[in-house]
C-alpha positions as CSV (number, residue, x, y, z in Angstrom):
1,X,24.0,17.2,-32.0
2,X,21.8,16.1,-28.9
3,X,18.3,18.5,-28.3
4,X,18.8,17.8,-24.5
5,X,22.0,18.3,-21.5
6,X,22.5,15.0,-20.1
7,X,20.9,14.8,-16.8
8,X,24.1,13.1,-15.3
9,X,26.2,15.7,-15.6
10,X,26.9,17.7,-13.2
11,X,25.5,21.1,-14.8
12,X,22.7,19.3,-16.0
13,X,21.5,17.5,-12.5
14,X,21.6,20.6,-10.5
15,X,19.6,22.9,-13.6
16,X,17.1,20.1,-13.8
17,X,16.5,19.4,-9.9
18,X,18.8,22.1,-7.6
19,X,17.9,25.6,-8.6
20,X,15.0,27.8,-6.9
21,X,13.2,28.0,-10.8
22,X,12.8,24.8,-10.7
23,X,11.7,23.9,-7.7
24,X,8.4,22.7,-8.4
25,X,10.6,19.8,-10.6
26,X,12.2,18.0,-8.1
27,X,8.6,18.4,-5.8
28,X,7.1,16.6,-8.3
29,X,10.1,13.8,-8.7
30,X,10.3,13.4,-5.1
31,X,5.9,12.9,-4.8
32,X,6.1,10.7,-7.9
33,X,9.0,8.4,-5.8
34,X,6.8,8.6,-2.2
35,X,4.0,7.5,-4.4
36,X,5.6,4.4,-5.1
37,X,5.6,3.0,-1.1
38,X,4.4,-0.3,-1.1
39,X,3.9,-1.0,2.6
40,X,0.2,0.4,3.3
41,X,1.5,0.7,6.8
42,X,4.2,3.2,5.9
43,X,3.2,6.8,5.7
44,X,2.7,8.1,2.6
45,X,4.4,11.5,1.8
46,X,3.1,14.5,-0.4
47,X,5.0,17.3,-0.3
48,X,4.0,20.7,-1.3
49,X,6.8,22.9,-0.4
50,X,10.3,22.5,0.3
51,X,13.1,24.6,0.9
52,X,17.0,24.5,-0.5
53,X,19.5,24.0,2.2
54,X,23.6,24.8,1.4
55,X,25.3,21.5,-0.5
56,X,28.5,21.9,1.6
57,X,28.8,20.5,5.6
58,X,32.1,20.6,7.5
59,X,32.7,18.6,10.4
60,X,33.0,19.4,13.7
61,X,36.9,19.2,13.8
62,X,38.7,20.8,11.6
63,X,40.3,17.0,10.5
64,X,36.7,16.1,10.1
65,X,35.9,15.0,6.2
66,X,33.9,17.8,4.0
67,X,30.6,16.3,2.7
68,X,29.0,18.1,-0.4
69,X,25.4,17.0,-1.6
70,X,24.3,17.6,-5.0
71,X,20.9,18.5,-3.7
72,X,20.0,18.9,-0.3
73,X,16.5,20.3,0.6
74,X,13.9,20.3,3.5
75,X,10.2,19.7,3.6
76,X,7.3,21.8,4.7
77,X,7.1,19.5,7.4
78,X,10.8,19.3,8.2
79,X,12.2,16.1,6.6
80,X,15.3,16.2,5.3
81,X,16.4,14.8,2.1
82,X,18.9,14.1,0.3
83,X,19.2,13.8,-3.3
84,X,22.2,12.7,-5.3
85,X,23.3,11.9,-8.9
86,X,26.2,9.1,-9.0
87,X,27.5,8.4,-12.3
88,X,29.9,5.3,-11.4
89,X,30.5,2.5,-9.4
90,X,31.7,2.7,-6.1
91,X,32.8,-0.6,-3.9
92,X,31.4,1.3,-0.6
93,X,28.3,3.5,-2.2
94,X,25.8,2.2,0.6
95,X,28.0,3.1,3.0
96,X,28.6,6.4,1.7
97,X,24.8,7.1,1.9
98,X,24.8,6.0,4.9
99,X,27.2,8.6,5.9
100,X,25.5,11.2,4.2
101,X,22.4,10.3,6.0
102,X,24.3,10.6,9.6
103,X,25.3,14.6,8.7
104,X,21.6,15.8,8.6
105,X,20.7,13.4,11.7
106,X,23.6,14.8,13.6
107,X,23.1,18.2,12.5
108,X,19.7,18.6,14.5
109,X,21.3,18.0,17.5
110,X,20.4,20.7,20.4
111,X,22.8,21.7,22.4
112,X,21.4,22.4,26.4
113,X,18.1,20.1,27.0
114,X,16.4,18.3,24.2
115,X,15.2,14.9,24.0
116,X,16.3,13.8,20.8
117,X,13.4,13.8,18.6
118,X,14.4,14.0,15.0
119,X,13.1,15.0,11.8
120,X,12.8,12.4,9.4
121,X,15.9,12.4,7.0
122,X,15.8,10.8,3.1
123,X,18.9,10.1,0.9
124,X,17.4,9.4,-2.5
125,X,20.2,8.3,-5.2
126,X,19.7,8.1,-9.2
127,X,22.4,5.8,-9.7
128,X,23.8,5.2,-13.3
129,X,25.1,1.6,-12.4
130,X,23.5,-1.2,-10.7
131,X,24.3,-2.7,-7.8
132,X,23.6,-6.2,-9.9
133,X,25.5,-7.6,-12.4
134,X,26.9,-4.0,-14.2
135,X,29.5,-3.4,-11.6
136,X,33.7,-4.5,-11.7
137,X,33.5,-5.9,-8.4
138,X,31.5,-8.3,-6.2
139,X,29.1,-6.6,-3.7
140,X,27.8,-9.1,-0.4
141,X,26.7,-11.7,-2.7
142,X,24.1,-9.9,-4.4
143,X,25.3,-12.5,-7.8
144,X,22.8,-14.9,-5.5
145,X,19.4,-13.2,-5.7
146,X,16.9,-13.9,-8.3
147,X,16.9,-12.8,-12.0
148,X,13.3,-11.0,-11.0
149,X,15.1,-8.8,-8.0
150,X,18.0,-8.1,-9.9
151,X,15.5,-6.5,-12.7
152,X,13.9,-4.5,-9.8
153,X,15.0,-1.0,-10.4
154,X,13.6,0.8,-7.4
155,X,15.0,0.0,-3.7
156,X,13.9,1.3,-0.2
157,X,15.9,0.5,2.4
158,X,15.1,1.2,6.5
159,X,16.0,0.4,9.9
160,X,13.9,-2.9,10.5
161,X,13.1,-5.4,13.2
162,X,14.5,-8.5,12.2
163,X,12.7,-10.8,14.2
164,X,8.8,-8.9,13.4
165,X,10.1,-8.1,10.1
166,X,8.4,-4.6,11.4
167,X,10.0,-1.1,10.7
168,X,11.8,0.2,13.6
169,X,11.7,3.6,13.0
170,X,10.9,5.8,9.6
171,X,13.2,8.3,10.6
172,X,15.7,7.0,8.4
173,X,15.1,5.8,4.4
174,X,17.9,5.0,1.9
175,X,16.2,5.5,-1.5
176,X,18.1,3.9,-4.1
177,X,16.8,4.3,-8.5
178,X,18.8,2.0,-10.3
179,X,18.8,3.6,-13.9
180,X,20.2,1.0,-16.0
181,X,17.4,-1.7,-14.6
182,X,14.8,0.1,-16.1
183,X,14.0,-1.2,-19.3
184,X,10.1,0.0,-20.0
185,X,9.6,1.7,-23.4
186,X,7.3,4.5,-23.9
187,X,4.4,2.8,-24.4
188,X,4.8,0.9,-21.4
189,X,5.3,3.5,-18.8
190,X,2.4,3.3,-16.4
191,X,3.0,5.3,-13.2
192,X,4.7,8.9,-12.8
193,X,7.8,7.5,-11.5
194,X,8.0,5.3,-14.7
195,X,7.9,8.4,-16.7
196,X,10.3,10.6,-14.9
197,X,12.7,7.1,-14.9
198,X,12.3,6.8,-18.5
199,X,13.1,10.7,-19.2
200,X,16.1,10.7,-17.0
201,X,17.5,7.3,-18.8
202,X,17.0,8.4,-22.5
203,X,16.6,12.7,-22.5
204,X,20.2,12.8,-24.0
205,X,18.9,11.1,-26.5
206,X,15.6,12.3,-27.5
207,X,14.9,14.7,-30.3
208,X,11.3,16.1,-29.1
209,X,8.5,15.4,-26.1
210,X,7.7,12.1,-25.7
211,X,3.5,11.9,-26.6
212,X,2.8,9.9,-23.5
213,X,4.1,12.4,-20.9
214,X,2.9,15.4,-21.7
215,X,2.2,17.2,-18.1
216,X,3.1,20.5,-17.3
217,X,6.2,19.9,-14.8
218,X,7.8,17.5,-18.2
219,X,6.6,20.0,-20.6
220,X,8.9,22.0,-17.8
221,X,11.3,19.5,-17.4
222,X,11.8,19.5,-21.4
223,X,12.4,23.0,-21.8
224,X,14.5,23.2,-19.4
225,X,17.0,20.5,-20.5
226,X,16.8,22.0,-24.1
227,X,20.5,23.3,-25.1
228,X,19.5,25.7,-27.6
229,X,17.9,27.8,-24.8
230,X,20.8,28.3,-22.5
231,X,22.8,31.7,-22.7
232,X,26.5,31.7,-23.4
233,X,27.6,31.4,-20.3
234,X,25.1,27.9,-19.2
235,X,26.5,26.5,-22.4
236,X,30.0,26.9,-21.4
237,X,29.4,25.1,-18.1
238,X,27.3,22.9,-19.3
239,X,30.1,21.9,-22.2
240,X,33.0,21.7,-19.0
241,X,30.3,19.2,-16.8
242,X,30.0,17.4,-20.4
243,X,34.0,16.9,-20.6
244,X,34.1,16.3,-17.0
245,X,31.2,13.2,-17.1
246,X,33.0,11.7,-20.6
247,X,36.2,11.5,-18.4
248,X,34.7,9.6,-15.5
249,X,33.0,7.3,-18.0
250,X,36.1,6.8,-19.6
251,X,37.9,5.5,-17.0
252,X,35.1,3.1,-16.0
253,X,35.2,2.1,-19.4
254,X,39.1,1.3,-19.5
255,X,39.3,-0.1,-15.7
256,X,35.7,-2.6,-16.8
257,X,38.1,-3.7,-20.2
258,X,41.2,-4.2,-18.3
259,X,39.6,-6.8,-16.1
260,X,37.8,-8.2,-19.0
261,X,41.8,-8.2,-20.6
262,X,43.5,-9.8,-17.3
263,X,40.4,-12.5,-17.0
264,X,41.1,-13.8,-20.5
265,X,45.2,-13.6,-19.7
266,X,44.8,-15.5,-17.0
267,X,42.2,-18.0,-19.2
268,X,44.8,-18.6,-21.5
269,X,47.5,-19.0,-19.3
270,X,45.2,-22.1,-17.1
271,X,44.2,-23.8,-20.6
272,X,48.4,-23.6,-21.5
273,X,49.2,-25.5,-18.7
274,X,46.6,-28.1,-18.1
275,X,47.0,-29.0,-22.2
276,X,50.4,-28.3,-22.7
277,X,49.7,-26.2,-25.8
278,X,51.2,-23.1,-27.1
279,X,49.9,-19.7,-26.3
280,X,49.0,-19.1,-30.2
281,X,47.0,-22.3,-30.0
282,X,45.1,-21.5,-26.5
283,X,43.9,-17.8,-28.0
284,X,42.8,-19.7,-31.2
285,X,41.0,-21.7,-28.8
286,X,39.4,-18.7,-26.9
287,X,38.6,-17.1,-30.4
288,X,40.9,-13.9,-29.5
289,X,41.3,-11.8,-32.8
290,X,45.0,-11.8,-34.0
291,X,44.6,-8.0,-33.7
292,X,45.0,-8.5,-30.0
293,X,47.2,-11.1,-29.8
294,X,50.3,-9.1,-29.0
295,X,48.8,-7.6,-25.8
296,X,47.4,-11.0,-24.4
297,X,51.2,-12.5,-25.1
298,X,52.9,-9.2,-23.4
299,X,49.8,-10.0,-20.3
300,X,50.5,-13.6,-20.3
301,X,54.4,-13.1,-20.2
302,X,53.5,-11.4,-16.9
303,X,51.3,-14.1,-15.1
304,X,54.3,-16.8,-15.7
305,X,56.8,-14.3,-14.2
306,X,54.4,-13.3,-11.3
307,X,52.1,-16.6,-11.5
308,X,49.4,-16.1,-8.3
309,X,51.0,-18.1,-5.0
């Protein structure tokens, strides 16, 4: 039985990172991430305080889509930000922060005079896919860009001046941690972001505090992801967010296999026709186990009755 919640559920996101207790967490997540700005023009943030702001925005019409946040907080100093958990791959995920970023933006409209200066506004997302190669559909081309960037785990994205190559304005910053990029051990963690990249990748999996991150906010961190300290009530959540997460990865897990299935069909039904050989012969080819033989022949019956136009 796992020590530690998994931090992508749900209940185990919003213990770790949304709740008043442990605020002085996600302050120290979100300094460890500023840390990590690599333009020495860009300012760089330390936050000491923040507030929690509701998760839930309506629009202004009624038909107007609901947007909740997982975590949605504001700075000392104003600054918005955005923090959310997504499990799965979505085809239109940068758009979707983009949205989210628009609500905050909007929402400091004045009404009467005002001359629109704005708070600076953050969406931060811990993704558990990559926008590389671990994905079931294309995204813009990104199968093009080099084996080093693809390995880069840890995107910022602003509005930029194409022709200076200059930000335009850091009022708006799309933070984007690819979890299944990073790939340090434990021994090889050098900065705090590494560390709190590393815990949020493998805590599920841990049986005890890892020796090289031993500060107070993970000692924190730790204890408050242990299972055996949550009452009878967080374990019951925390056991419906579990069931919940297992689903969602299910079904990424069937839809990623069914493509893998309909690729091969279709395989098998191209090396058929250009050799003129029988479909037994064409999966001994494509060394398809006979244990699966009866669903490729049920998949391939399907292509020659619907073959592509």
């Amino acid at each position: 039985m796992p020590r530690y919640i998994n931090p992508y559920t749900d209940f185990g996101f919003k213990r770790l990172f949304g709740t008043e207790p442990n605020k002085a967490i996600l302050i120290a997540f979100l300094n460890a991430l500023f840390e990590q700005e690599t333009d020495p023009k860009l300012e760089k943030h330390v936050i000491a305080d923040l507030n929690y702001l509701p998760g839930e925005h309506l629009g202004i019409l009624e038909t107007d889509r609901r947007a909740v946040f997982d975590v949605y907080c504001e700075t000392e100093a104003g600054k918005k930000i955005i923090v959310e958990m997504q499990n799965s791959y979505q085809q239109f995920y940068k758009d979707r922060s983009i949205y989210y970023a628009s609500i905050p933006i909007h929402e400091q409209g004045l009404k009467g005079a005002w001359n629109y200066e704005l708070n600076a506004v953050y969406v931060v997302s811990i993704m558990n896919f990559s926008f590389g190669a671990d994905r079931l559909q294309s995204n813009h081309g990104l199968d093009n860009v080099s084996t080093d960037l693809n390995q880069y785990y840890h995107t910022r994205v602003m509005l930029m001046d194409t022709r200076q190559k200059t930000v335009f304005s850091e009022k708006l910053t799309l933070l984007f941690l690819e979890t299944k990029k990073f790939n340090k051990t434990e021994d090889e963690l050098e900065t705090q972001l590494d560390k709190w990249m590393y815990l949020l990748k493998n805590i599920s999996d841990l049986m005890e505090q890892p020796k090289t991150i031993f500060e107070p906010v993970f000692i924190r961190f730790m204890e408050q992801a242990e299972i055996a300290r949550f009452t009878p009530q967080e374990r019951r959540g925390y056991d419906v967010s579990m069931m919940a997460y297992r689903d969602v990865q299910n079904s990424v897990d069937t839809a990623r296999n069914d493509g893998v299935k309909q690729g091969k069909a279709e395989a098998l039904f191209n090396l058929m026709e250009s050799m003129k050989i029988t479909l037994e012969k064409a999966m001994g080819v494509l060394k398809i186990p006979e244990s699966e033989w009866d669903d490729y022949r049920d998949l391939v019956a399907r292509i020659k009755a619907h073959p592509a136009q």
